[in-house]
C-alpha positions in Angstrom: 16.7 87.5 177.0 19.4 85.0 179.0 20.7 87.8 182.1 23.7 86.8 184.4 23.6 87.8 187.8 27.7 87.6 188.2 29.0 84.8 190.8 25.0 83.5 190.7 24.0 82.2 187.4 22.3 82.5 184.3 18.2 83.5 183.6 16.1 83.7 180.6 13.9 86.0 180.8 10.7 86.9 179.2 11.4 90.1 176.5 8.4 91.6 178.6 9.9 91.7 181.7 12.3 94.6 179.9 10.5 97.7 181.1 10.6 96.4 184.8 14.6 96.0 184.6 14.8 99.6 183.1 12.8 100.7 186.1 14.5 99.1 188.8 18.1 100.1 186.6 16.9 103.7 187.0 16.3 103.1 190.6 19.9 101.7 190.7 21.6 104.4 188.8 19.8 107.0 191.3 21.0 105.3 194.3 25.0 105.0 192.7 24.7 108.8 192.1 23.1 109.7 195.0 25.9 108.0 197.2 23.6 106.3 199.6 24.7 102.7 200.6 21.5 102.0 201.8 19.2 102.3 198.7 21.9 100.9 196.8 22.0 97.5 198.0 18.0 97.7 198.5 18.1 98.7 194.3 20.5 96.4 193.9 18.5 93.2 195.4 15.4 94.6 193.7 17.0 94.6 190.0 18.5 91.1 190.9 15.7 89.4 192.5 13.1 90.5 189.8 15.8 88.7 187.4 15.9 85.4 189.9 11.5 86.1 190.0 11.1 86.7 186.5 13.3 84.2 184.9 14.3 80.9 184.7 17.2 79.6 185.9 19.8 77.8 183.1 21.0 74.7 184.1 24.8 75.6 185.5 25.9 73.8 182.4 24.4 75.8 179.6 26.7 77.4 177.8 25.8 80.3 176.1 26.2 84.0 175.6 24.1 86.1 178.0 22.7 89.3 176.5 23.0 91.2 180.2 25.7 91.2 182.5 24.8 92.6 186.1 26.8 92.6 189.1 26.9 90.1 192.3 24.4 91.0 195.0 27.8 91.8 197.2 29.1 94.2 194.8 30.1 97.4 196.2 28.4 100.8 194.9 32.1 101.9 194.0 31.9 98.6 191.8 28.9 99.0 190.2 29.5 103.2 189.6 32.6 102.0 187.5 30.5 99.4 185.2 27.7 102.0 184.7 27.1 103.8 181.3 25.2 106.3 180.2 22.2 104.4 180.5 22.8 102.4 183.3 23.1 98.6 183.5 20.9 98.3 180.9 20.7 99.7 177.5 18.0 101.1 176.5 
């Protein structure tokens, strides 16, 4: 699974590594609904460092489609409440 962490880069990822996005996307989508800055950016750097732990990082000149979009670690909660679905980042 190749993940883009917007303004960062690009990751593949292991298709195992699934469940532990939709966890921390729960996390995320709680923390959005909730209102509270704090746990956002704390779910927020959790989701995108498991990404930057998990995967490995595509050369900058790989060009290829990425299967996930998620937001820049300085994204706003306002920015992030307007990209989620119904499922969060991530589709399940």
């Amino acid at each position: 699974m190749i993940v883009r962490i917007s303004g960062e880069g690009q990751f593949d990822l292991p298709d195992g590594h699934v469940d532990e996005l939709n966890r921390l996307d729960e996390g995320l989508t709680k923390a959005v609904d909730s209102g509270d800055e704090a746990e956002f950016k704390d779910a927020l750097e959790a989701l995108l460092g498991s990404v930057r732990t998990a995967g490995e990082e595509l050369p900058a000149d790989w060009i290829g489609p990425s299967d996930l979009v998620l937001p820049s670690p300085d994204s706003s909660i306002h920015e992030v409440r307007e990209v989620l679905g119904d499922e969060g980042l991530i589709p399940g």
